[in-house]
N, CA, C and O of each residue as an XYZ file, in Angstrom:
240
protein
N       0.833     -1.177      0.000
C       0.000      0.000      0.000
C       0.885      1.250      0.000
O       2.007      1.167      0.499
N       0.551      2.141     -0.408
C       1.590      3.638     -0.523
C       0.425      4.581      0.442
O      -0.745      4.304      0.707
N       1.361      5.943      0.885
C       0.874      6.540      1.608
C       0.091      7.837      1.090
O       0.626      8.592      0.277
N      -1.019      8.036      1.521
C      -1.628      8.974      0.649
C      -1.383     10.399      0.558
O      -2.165     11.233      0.101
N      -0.227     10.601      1.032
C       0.462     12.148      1.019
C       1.323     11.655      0.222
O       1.033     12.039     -0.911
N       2.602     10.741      0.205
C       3.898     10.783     -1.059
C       3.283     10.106     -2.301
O       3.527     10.331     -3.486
N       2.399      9.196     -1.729
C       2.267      8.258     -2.851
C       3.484      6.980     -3.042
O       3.437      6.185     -3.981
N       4.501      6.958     -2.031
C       5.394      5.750     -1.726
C       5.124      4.897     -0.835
O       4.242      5.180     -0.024
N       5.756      3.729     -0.759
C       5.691      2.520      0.131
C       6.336      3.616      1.417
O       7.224      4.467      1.372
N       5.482      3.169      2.478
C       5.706      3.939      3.474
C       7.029      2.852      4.565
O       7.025      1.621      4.594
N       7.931      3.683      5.268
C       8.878      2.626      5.880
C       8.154      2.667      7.380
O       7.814      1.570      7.823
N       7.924      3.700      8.098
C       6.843      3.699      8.869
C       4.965      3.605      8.690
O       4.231      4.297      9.394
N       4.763      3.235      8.289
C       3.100      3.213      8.248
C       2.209      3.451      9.477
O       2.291      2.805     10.522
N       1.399      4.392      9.245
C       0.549      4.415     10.014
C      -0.865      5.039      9.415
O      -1.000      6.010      8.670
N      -2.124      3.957     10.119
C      -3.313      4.257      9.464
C      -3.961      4.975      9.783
O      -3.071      5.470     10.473
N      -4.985      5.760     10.021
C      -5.945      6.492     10.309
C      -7.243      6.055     10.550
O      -8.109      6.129      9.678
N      -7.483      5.540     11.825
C      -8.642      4.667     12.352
C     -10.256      5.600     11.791
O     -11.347      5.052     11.635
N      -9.990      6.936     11.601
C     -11.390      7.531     11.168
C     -11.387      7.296      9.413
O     -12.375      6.811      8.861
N     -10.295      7.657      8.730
C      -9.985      7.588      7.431
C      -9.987      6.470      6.382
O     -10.465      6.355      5.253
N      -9.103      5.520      7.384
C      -8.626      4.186      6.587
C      -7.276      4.539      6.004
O      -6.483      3.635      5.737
N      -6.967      5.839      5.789
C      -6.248      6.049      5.018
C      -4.009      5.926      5.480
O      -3.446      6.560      6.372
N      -3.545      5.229      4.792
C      -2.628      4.909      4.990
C      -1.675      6.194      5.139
O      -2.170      7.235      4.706
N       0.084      6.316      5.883
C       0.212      7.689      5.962
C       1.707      7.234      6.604
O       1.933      6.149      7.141
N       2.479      8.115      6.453
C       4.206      7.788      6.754
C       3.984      8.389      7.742
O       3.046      9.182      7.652
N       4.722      8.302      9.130
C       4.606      8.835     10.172
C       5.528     10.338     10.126
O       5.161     11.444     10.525
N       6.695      9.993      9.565
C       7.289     11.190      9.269
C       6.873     12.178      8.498
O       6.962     13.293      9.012
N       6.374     12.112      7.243
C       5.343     12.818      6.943
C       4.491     13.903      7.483
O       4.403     15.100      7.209
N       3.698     12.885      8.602
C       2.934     13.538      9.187
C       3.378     14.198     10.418
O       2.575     14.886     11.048
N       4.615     14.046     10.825
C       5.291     15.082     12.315
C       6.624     15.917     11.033
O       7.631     16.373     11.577
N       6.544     16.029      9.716
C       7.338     17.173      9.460
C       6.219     17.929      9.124
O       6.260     19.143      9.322
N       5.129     17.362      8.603
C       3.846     18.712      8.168
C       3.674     19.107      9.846
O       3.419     20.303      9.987
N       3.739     18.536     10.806
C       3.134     19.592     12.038
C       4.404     20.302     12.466
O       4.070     21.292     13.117
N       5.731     20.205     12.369
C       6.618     21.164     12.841
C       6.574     21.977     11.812
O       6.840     23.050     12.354
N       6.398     22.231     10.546
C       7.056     23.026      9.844
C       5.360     24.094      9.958
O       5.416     25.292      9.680
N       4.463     23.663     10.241
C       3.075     24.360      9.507
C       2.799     24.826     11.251
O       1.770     25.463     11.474
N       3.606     24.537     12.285
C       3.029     24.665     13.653
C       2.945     26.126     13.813
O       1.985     26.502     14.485
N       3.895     27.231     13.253
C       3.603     28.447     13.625
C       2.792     29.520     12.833
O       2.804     30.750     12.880
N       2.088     28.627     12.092
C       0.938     29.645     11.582
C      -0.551     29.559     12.574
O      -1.102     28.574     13.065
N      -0.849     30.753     12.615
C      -2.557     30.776     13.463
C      -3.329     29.890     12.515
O      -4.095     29.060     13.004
N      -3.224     29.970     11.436
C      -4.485     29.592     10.708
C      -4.266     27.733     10.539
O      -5.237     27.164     10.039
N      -2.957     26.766     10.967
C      -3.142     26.142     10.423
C      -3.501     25.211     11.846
O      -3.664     23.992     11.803
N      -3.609     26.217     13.394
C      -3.951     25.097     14.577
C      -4.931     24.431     14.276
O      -4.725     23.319     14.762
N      -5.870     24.434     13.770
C      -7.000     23.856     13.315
C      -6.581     22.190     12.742
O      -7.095     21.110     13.035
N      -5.349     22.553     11.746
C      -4.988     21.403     10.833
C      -4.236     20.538     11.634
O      -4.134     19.315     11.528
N      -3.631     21.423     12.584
C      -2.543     20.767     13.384
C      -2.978     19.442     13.952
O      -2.645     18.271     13.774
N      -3.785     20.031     14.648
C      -5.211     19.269     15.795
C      -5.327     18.107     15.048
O      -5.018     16.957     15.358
N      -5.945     18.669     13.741
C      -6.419     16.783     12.829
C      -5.293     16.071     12.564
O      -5.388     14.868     12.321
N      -3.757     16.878     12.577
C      -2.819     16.016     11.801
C      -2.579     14.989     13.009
O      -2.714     13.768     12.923
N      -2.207     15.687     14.123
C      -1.934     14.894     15.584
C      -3.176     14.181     16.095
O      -2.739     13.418     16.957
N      -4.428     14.033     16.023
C      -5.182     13.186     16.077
C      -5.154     11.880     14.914
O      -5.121     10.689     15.223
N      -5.173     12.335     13.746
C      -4.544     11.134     12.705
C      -3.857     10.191     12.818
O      -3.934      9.038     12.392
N      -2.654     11.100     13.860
C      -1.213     10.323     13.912
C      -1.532      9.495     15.483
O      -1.237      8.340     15.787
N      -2.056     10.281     16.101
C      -2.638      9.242     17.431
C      -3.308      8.000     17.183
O      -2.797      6.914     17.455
N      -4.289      8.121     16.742
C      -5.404      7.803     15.933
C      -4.460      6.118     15.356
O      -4.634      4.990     15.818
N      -3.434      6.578     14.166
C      -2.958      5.729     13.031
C      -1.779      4.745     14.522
O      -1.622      3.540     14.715
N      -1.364      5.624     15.055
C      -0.195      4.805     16.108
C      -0.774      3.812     16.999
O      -0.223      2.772     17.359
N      -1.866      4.198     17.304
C      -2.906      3.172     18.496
C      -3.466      1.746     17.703
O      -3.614      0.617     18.173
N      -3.780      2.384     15.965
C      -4.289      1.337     15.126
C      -3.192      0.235     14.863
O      -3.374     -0.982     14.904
N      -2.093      0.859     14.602
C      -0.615     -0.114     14.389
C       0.121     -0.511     15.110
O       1.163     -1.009     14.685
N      -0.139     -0.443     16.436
C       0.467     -0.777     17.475
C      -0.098     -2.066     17.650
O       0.244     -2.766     18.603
């Protein structure tokens, strides 16, 4: 399965228990450091780190 942000075989995988959707873990903690100091994107932040909670609890 590839991850639905690169579109590569992911070396970490992690799923998204609301989504289904497959997702590199790194991926998803460089989109929240790099996007963390905008106001507008706490909103996104919130879903990215619930995703990643979310995908770590599912693959564990």
């Amino acid at each position: 399965m590839n991850c639905s942000i690169s579109g590569e075989v992911p070396e970490e995988p992690v799923i998204s228990k609301k989504s289904g959707l497959l997702f590199e873990k790194r991926l998803i903690e460089r989109h929240i450091s790099v996007s963390s100091w905008l106001v507008a994107v706490r909103a996104l932040r919130f879903c990215c780190i619930s995703i990643l909670l979310d995908a770590c609890l599912y693959t564990s």
